[in-house]
C-alpha beads as a LAMMPS data file, in Angstrom:
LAMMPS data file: protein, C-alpha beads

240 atoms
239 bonds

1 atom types
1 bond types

-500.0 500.0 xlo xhi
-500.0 500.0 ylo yhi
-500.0 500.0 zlo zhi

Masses

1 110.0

Atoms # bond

1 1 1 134.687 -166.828 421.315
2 1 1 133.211 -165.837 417.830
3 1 1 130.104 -164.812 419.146
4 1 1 132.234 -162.536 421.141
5 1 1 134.441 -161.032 418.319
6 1 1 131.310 -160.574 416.605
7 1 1 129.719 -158.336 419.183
8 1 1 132.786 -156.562 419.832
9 1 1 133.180 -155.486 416.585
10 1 1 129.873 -154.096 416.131
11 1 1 129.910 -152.316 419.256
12 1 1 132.420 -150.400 417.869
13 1 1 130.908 -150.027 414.272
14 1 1 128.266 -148.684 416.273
15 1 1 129.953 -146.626 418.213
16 1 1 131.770 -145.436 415.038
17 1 1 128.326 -144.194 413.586
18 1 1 126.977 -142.496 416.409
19 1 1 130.129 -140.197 416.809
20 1 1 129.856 -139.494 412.965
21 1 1 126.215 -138.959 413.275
22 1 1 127.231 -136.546 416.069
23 1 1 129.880 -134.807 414.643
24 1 1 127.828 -134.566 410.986
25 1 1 124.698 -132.967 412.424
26 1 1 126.665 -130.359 415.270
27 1 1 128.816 -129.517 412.155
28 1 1 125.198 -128.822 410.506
29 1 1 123.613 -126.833 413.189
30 1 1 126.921 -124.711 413.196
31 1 1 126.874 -123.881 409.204
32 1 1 122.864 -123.296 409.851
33 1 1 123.953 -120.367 411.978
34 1 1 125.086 -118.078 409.075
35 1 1 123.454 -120.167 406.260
36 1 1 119.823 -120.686 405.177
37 1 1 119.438 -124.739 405.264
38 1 1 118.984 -125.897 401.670
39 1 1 116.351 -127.971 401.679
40 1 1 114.116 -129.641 404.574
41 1 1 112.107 -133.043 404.807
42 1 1 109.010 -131.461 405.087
43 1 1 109.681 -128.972 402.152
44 1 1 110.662 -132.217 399.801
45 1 1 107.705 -134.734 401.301
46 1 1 105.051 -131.020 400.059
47 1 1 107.067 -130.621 397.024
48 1 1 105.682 -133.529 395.277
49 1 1 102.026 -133.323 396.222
50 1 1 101.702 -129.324 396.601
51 1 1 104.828 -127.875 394.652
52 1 1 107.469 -125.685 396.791
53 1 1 107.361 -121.836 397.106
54 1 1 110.068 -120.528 399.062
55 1 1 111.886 -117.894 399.088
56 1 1 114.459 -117.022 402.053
57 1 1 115.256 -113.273 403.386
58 1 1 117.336 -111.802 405.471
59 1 1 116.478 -110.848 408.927
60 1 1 116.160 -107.242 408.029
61 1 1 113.745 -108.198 405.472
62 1 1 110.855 -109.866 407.721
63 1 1 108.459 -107.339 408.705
64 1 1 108.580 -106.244 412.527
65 1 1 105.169 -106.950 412.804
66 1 1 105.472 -110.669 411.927
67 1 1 108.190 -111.584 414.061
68 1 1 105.895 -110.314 417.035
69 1 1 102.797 -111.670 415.442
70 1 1 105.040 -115.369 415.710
71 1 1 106.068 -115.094 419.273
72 1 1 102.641 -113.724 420.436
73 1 1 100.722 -116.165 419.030
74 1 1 102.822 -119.244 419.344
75 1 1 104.987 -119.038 422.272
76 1 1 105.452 -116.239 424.327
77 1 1 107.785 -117.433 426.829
78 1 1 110.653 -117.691 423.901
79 1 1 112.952 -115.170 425.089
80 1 1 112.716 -116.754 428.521
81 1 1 113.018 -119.939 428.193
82 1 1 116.081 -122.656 427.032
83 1 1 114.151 -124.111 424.505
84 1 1 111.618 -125.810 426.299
85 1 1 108.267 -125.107 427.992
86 1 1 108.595 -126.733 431.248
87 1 1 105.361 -125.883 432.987
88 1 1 103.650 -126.148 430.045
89 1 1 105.117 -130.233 429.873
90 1 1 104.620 -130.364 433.293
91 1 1 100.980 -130.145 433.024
92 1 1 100.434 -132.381 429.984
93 1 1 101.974 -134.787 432.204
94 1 1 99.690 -134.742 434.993
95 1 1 96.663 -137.408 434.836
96 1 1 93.863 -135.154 436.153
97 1 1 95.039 -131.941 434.246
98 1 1 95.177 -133.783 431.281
99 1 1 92.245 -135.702 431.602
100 1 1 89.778 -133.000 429.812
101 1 1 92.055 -131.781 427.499
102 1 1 92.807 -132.550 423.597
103 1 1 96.327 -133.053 424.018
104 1 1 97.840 -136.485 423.985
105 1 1 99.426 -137.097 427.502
106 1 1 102.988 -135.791 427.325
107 1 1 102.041 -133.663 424.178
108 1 1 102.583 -130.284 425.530
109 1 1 102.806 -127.150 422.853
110 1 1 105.727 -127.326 420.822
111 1 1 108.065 -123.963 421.714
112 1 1 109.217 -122.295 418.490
113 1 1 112.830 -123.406 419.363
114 1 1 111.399 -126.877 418.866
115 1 1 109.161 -126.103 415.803
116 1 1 112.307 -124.521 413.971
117 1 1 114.323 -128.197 415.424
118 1 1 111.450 -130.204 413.652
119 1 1 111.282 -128.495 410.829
120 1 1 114.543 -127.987 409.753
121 1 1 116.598 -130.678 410.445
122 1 1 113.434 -133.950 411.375
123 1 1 110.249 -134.610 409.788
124 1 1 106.730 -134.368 410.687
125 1 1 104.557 -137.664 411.227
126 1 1 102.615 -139.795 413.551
127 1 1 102.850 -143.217 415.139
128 1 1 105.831 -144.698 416.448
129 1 1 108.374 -142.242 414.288
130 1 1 106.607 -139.637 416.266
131 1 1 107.879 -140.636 419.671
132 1 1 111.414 -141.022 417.891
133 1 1 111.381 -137.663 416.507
134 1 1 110.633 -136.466 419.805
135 1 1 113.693 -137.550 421.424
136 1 1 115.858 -136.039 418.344
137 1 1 114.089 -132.633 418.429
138 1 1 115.003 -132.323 422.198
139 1 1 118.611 -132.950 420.837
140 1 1 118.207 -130.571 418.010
141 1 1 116.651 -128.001 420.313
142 1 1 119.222 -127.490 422.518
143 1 1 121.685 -127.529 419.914
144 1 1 119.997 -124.441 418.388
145 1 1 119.442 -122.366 421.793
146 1 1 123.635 -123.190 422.444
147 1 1 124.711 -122.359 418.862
148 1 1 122.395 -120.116 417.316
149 1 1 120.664 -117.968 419.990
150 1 1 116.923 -116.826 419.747
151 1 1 117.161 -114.127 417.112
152 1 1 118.133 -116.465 414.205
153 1 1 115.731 -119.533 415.825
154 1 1 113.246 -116.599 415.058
155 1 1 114.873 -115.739 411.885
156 1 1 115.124 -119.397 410.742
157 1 1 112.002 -120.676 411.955
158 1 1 109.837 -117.680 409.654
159 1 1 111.790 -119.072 406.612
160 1 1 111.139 -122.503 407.205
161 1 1 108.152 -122.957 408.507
162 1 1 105.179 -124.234 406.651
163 1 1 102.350 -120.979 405.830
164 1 1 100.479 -122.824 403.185
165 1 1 100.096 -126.258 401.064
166 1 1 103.589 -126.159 399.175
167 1 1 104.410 -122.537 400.669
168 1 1 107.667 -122.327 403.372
169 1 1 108.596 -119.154 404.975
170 1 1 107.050 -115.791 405.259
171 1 1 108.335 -114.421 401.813
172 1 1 106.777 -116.530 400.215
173 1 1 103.151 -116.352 402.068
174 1 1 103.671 -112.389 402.145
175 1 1 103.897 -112.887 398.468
176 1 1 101.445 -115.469 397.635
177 1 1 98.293 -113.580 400.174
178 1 1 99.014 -110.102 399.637
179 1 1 101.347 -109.402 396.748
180 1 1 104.117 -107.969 398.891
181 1 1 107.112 -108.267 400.457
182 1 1 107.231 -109.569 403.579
183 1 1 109.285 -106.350 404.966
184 1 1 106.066 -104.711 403.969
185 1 1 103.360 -106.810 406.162
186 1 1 101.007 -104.995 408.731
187 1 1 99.834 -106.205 411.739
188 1 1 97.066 -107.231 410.451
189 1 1 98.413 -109.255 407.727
190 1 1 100.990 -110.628 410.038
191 1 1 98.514 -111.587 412.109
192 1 1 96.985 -113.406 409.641
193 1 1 99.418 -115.338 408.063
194 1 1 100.563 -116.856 411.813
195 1 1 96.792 -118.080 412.304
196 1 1 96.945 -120.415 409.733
197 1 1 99.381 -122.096 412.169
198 1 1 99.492 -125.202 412.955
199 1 1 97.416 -126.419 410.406
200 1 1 98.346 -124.326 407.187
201 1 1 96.310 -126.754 404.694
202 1 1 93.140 -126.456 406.609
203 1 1 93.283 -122.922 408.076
204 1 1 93.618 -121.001 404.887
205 1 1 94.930 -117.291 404.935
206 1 1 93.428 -116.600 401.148
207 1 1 90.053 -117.686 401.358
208 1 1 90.269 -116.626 404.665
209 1 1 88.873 -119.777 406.723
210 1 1 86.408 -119.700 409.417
211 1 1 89.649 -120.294 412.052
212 1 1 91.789 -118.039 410.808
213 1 1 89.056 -115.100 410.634
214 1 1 88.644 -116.082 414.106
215 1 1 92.578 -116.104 415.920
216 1 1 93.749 -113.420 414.055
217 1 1 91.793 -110.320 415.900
218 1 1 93.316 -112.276 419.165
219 1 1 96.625 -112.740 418.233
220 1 1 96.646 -108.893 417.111
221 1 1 95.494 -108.087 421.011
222 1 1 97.996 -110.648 421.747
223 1 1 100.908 -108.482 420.208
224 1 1 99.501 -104.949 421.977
225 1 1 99.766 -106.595 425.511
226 1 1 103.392 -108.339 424.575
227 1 1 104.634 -105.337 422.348
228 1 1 106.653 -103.158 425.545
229 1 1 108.170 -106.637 427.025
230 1 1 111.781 -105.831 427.171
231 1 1 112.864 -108.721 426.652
232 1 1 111.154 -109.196 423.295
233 1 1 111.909 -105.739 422.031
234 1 1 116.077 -107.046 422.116
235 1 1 115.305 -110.041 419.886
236 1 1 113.067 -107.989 417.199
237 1 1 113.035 -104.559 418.260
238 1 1 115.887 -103.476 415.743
239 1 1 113.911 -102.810 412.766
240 1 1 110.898 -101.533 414.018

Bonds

1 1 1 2
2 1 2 3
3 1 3 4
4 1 4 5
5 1 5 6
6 1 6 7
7 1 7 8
8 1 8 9
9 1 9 10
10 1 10 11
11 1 11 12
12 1 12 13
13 1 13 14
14 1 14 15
15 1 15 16
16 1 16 17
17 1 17 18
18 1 18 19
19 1 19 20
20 1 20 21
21 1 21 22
22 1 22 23
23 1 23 24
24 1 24 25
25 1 25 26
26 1 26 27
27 1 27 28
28 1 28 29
29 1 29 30
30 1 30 31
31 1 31 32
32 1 32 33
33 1 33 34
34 1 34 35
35 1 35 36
36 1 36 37
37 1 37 38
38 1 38 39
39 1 39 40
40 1 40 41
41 1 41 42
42 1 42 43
43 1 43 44
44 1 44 45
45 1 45 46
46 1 46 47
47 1 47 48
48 1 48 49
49 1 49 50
50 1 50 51
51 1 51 52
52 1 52 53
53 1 53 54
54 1 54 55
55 1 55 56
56 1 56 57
57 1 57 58
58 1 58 59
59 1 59 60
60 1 60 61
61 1 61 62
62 1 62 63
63 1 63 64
64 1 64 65
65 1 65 66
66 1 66 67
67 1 67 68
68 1 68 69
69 1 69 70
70 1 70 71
71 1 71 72
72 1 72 73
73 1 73 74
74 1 74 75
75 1 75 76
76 1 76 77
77 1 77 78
78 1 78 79
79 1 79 80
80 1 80 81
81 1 81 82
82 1 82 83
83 1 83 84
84 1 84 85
85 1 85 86
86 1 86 87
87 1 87 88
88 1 88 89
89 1 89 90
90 1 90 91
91 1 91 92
92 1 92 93
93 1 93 94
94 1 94 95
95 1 95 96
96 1 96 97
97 1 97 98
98 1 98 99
99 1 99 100
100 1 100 101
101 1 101 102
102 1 102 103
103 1 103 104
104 1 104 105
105 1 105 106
106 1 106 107
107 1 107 108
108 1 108 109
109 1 109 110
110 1 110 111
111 1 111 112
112 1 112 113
113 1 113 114
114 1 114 115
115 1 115 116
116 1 116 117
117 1 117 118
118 1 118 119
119 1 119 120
120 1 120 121
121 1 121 122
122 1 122 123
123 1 123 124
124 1 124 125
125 1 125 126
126 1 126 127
127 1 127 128
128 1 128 129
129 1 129 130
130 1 130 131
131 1 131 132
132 1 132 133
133 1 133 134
134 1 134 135
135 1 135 136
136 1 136 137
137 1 137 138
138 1 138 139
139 1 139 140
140 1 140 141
141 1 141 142
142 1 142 143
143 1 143 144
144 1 144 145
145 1 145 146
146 1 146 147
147 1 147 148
148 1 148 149
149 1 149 150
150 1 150 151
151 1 151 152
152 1 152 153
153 1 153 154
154 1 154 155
155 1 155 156
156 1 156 157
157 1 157 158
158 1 158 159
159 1 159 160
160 1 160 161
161 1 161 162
162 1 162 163
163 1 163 164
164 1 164 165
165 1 165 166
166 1 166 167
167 1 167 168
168 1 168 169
169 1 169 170
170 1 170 171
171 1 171 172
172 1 172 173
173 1 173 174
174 1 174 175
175 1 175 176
176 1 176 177
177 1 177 178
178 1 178 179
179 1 179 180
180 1 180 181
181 1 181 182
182 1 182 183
183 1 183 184
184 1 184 185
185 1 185 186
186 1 186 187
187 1 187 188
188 1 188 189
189 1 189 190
190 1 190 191
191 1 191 192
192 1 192 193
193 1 193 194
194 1 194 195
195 1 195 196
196 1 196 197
197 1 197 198
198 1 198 199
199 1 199 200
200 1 200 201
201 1 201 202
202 1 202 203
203 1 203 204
204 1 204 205
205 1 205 206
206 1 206 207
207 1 207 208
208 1 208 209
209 1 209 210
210 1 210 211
211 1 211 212
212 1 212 213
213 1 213 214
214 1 214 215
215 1 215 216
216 1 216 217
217 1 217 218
218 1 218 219
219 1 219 220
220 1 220 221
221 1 221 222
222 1 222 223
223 1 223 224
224 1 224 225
225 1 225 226
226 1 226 227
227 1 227 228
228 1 228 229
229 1 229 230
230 1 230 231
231 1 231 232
232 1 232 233
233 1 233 234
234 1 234 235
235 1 235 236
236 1 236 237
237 1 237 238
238 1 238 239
239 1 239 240
């Protein structure tokens, strides 16, 4: 009979927590929509190790040129897709297909509706938290293709994302690589500044590294054979 009280009333402590841990983060995701997030994991795990530039800007004041450079290079499905890469999981999932390949089975190429989930509201890491970030970021993920739509998952993820050690967001690369503001990028910089992805502490953008030298000529043919997609042009093509 006690051992019965006692479950019973931590099923509902439990189920107390998981509706506030509900209602807390889909009242976060909703103030995200209109407001820069304050702070990230990522940016405060970097912060003691690297230092944190950032600098957030308005979506009027991120260069044309990078937001194509971002979907070119790193996922150009995005204005097609719900927030997930299904054929692209599919694949990773398959034994044969995957059998040459680098990527961990399952591990398919993160969408940027899922990089901008990661970054702003999980953390990054390996092991065991991995596979439990996972499941959150598909949470988080749809959350932000509901609520925010893909212009500001564009918009947020070039503020947030990680360009450099201890630099977040494209102001503050644009800045620290070429002295400008990031309304003021070319292609070419752009292009530059998005190679360094996914690996920003390795693939340097100022000494330009070997990789970076390398992706950036094919991201900029990339954004040519993208640039007239319809599709694309409503999510950026406003401040051209």
């Amino acid at each position: 009979m006690a051992a019965n009280k006692f479950f019973s009333k931590c099923w509902k402590w439990t189920k107390r927590v998981v509706l506030f841990l509900f209602l807390s983060s889909l009242l976060y995701v909703i103030v995200c929509k209109w407001i820069m997030p304050p702070i990230t994991l990522t940016q405060i795990s970097n912060a003691f190790s690297y230092g944190l530039k950032r600098d957030y800007v308005s979506w009027n004041n991120i260069s044309y040129n990078a937001k194509l450079a971002a979907i070119a290079s790193e996922d150009q499905s995005f204005p097609d897709h719900n927030g997930f890469d299904w054929d692209a999981i599919q694949k990773s999932l398959h034994p044969k297909k995957n059998k040459k390949s680098r990527i961990p089975l399952g591990g398919a190429a993160s969408t940027i509706s899922q990089q901008t989930a990661k970054n702003v509201f999980l953390w990054q890491g390996s092991g065991f938290t991995k596979y439990l970030r996972k499941g959150l970021e598909f949470y988080f993920t749809f959350l932000i293709e509901k609520i925010w739509g893909k212009q500001r998952i564009l918009d947020v993820y070039l503020n947030t994302i990680e360009m450099g050690p201890g630099i977040f967001g494209i102001e503050a690369a644009a800045q620290q690589y070429f002295h400008k503001p990031a309304k003021n990028l070319s292609r070419a910089e752009a292009a530059m500044i998005i190679a360094c992805l996914p690996n920003p502490k390795k693939f340097t953008v100022v000494p330009i590294s070997g990789r970076v030298a390398w992706r950036y000529p094919q991201i900029l043919q990339q954004m040519r054979n993208i640039e007239d997609d319809e599709d694309i042009q409503k999510i950026i093509g406003n401040n051209r």
